[in-house]
Each structure stands twice: as structure tokens, then as C-alpha cells.
C-alpha positions as a Markdown table, in Angstrom:
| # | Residue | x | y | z |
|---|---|---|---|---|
| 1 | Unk | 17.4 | 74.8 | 17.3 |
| 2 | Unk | 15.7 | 72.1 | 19.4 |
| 3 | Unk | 17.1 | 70.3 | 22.4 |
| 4 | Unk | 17.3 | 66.9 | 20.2 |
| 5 | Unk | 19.1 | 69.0 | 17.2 |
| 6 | Unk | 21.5 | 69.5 | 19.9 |
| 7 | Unk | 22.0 | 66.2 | 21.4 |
| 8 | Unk | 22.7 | 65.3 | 17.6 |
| 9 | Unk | 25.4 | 67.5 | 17.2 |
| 10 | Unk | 27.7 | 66.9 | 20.1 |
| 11 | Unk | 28.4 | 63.5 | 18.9 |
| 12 | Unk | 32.2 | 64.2 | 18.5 |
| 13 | Unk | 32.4 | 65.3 | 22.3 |
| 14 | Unk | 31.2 | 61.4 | 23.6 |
| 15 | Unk | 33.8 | 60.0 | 25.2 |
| 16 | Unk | 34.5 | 57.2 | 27.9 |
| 17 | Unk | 32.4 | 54.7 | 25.3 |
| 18 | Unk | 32.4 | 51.6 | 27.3 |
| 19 | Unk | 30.4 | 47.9 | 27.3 |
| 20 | Unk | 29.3 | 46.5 | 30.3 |
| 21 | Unk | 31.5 | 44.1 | 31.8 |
| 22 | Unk | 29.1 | 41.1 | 31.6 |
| 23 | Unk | 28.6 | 41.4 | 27.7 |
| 24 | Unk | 30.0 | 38.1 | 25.9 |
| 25 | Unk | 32.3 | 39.3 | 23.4 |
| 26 | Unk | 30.2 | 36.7 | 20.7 |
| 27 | Unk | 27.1 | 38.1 | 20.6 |
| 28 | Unk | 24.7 | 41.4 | 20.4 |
| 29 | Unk | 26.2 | 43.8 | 22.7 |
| 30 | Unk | 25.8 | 47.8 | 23.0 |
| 31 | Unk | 28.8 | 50.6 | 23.7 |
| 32 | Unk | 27.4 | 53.8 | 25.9 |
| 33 | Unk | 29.1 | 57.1 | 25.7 |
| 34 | Unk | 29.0 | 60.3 | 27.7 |
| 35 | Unk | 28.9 | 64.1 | 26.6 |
| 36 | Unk | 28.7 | 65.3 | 30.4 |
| 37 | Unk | 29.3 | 69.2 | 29.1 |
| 38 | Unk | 25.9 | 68.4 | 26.5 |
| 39 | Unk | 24.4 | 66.4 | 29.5 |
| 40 | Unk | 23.8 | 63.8 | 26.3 |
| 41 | Unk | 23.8 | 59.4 | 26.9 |
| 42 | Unk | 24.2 | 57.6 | 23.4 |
| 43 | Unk | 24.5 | 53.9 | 22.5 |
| 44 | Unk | 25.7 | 52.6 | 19.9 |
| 45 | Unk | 26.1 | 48.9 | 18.3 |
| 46 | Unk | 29.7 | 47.5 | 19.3 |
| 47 | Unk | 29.9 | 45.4 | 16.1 |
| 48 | Unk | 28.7 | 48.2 | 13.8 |
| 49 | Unk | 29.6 | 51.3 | 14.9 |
| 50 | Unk | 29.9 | 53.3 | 12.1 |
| 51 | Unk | 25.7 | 52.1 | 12.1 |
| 52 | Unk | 25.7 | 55.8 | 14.2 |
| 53 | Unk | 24.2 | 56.3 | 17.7 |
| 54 | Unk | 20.9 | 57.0 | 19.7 |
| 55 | Unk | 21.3 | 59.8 | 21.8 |
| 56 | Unk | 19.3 | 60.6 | 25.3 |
| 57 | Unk | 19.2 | 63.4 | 27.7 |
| 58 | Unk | 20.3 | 63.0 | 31.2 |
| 59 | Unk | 16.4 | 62.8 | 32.7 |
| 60 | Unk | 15.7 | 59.9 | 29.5 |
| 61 | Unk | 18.7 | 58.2 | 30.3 |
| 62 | Unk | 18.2 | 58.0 | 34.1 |
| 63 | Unk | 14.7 | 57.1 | 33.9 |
| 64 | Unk | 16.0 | 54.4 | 31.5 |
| 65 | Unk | 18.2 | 52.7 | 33.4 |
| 66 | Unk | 16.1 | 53.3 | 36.7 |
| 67 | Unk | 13.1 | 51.3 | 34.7 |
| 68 | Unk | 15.6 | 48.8 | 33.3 |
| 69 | Unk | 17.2 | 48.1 | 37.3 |
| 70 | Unk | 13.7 | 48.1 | 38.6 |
| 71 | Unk | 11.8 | 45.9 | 36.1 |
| 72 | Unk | 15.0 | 43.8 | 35.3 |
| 73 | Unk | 16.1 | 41.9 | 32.2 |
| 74 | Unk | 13.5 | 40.0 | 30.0 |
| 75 | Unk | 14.9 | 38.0 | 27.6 |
């Protein structure tokens, strides 16, 4: 089994799914949720959740959100 078939499969032990507090509740926003025992990152589509997930491992997800702070928002 490969390391993605795993991220896949812990998708019932994401908890904590949260938006971030500067989302406006009327338009395209994204939920993030945490398997820290899988060291798995998913988002998900608030307004269609049942839509299902992309899931990232810690280093993707750091390096993520490390490019996203340093290159900031482009809209």
C-alpha cells in the first residue's frame, strides 16, 4: 500500500475541521481537518462537503502554507 493509499484511508480519523476566521460566510470558502496520529492535512469545500476531500502529508502541507504566507494572496 502506498503512502497516498494511506492518507486516503484515514479520512474518518480527521477531526478539529475548522474555516479560517476571516472567511465570509457568502461566498467560496474551504474547511481543513487534522489526522495528527496519520500525520494527514485535508480540505474540503464548506458548502459541499459530501464533494469529499484532498488530503496532504505533513511536509506537502507545511510547504503549502509556508509558500502561501510567503508569496501571499493573489486574487
Amino acid at each position: 500500500m502506498t503512502r497516498l493509499q494511506r492518507e486516503f484511508q484515514v479520512t474518518g480519523g480527521l477531526t478539529g475541521w475548522h474555516k479560517s476566521s476571516r472567511s465570509n460566510p457568502n461566498q467560496s470558502c474551504v474547511e481543513v481537518g487534522h489526522d495528527v496520529d496519520a500525520h494527514v492535512t485535508a480540505v474540503r469545500d464548506t458548502k459541499n462537503r459530501a464533494a469529499g476531500l484532498l488530503s496532504f502529508g505533513s511536509r506537502a502541507w507545511r510547504e503549502f502554507i509556508s509558500t502561501a504566507v510567503k508569496d501571499g494572496p493573489t486574487y
